[in-house]
C-alpha positions as a Markdown table, in Angstrom:
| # | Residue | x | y | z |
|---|---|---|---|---|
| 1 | Unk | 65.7 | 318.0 | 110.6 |
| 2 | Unk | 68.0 | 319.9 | 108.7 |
| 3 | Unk | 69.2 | 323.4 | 109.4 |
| 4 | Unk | 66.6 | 325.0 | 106.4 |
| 5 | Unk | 63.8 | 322.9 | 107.7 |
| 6 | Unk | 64.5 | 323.8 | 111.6 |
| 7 | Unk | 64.7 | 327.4 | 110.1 |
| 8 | Unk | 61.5 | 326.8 | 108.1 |
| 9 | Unk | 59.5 | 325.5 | 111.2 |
| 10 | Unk | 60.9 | 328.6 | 113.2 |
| 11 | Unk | 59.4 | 331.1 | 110.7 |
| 12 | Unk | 56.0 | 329.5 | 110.9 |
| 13 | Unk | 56.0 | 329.0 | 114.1 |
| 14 | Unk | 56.7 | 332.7 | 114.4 |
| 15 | Unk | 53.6 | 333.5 | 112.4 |
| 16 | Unk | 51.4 | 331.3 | 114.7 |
| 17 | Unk | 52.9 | 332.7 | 117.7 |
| 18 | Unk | 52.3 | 336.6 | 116.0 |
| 19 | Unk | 48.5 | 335.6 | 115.1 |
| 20 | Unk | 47.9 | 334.3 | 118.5 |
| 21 | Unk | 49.2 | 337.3 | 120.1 |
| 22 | Unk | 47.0 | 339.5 | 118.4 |
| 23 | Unk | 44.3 | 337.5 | 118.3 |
| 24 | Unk | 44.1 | 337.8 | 122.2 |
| 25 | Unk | 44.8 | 341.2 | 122.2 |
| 26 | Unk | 41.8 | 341.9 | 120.2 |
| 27 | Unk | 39.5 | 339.5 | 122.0 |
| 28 | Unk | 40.7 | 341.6 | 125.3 |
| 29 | Unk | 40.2 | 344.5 | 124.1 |
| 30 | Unk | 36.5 | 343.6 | 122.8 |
| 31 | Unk | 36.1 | 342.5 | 126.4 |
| 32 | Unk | 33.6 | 340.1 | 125.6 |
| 33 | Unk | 33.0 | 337.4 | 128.7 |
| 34 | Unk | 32.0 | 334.8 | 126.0 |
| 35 | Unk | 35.3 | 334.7 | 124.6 |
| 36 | Unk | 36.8 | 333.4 | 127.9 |
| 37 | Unk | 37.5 | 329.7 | 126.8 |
| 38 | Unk | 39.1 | 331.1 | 123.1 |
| 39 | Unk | 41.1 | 333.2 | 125.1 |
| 40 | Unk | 42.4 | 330.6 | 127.7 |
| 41 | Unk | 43.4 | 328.8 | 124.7 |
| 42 | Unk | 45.3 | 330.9 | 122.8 |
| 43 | Unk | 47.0 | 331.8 | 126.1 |
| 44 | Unk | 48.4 | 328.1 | 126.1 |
| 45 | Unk | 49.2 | 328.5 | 122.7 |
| 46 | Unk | 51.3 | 331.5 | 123.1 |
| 47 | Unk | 53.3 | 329.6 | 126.1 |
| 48 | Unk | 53.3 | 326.4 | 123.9 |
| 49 | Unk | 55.0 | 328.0 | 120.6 |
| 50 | Unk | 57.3 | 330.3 | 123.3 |
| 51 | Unk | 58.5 | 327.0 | 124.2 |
| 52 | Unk | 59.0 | 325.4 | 121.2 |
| 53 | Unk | 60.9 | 328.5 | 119.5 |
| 54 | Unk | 63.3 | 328.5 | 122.4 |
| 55 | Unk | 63.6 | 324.5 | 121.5 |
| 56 | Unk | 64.1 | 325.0 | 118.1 |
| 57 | Unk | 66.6 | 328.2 | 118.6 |
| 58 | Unk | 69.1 | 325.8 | 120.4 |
| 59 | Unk | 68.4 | 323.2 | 117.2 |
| 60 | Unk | 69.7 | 326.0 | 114.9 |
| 61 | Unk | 72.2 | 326.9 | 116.8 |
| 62 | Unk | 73.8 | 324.1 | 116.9 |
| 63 | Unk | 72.9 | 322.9 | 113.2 |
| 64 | Unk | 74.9 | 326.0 | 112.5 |
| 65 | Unk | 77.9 | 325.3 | 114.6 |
């Protein structure tokens, strides 16, 4: 990938990561026990795209350098 694709990917995967996050935060504060599995998996989600945005930060950086 080049350095405006690795920064394109970044961008959406900050978008996913944002919609996630308040996705949960909705569905806990609803506090509805039936949302258990959705929230389990957006939980992985959010650790998931964590991960890959620190993978794809060292990518830039050193696409940049």
């Amino acid at each position: 990938m080049n350095l405006v694709e690795l920064k394109k990917a970044r961008s959406m995967l900050v978008l996913l990561l944002a919609t996630c996050e308040q996705t949960l935060l909705a569905l806990e504060a609803a506090g509805n026990e039936l949302d258990t599995d959705l929230r389990a998996d957006l939980s992985a989600m959010i650790k998931r795209s964590e991960a890959e945005l620190a993978r794809l930060k060292v990518k830039i950086e050193t696409a940049s350098a």
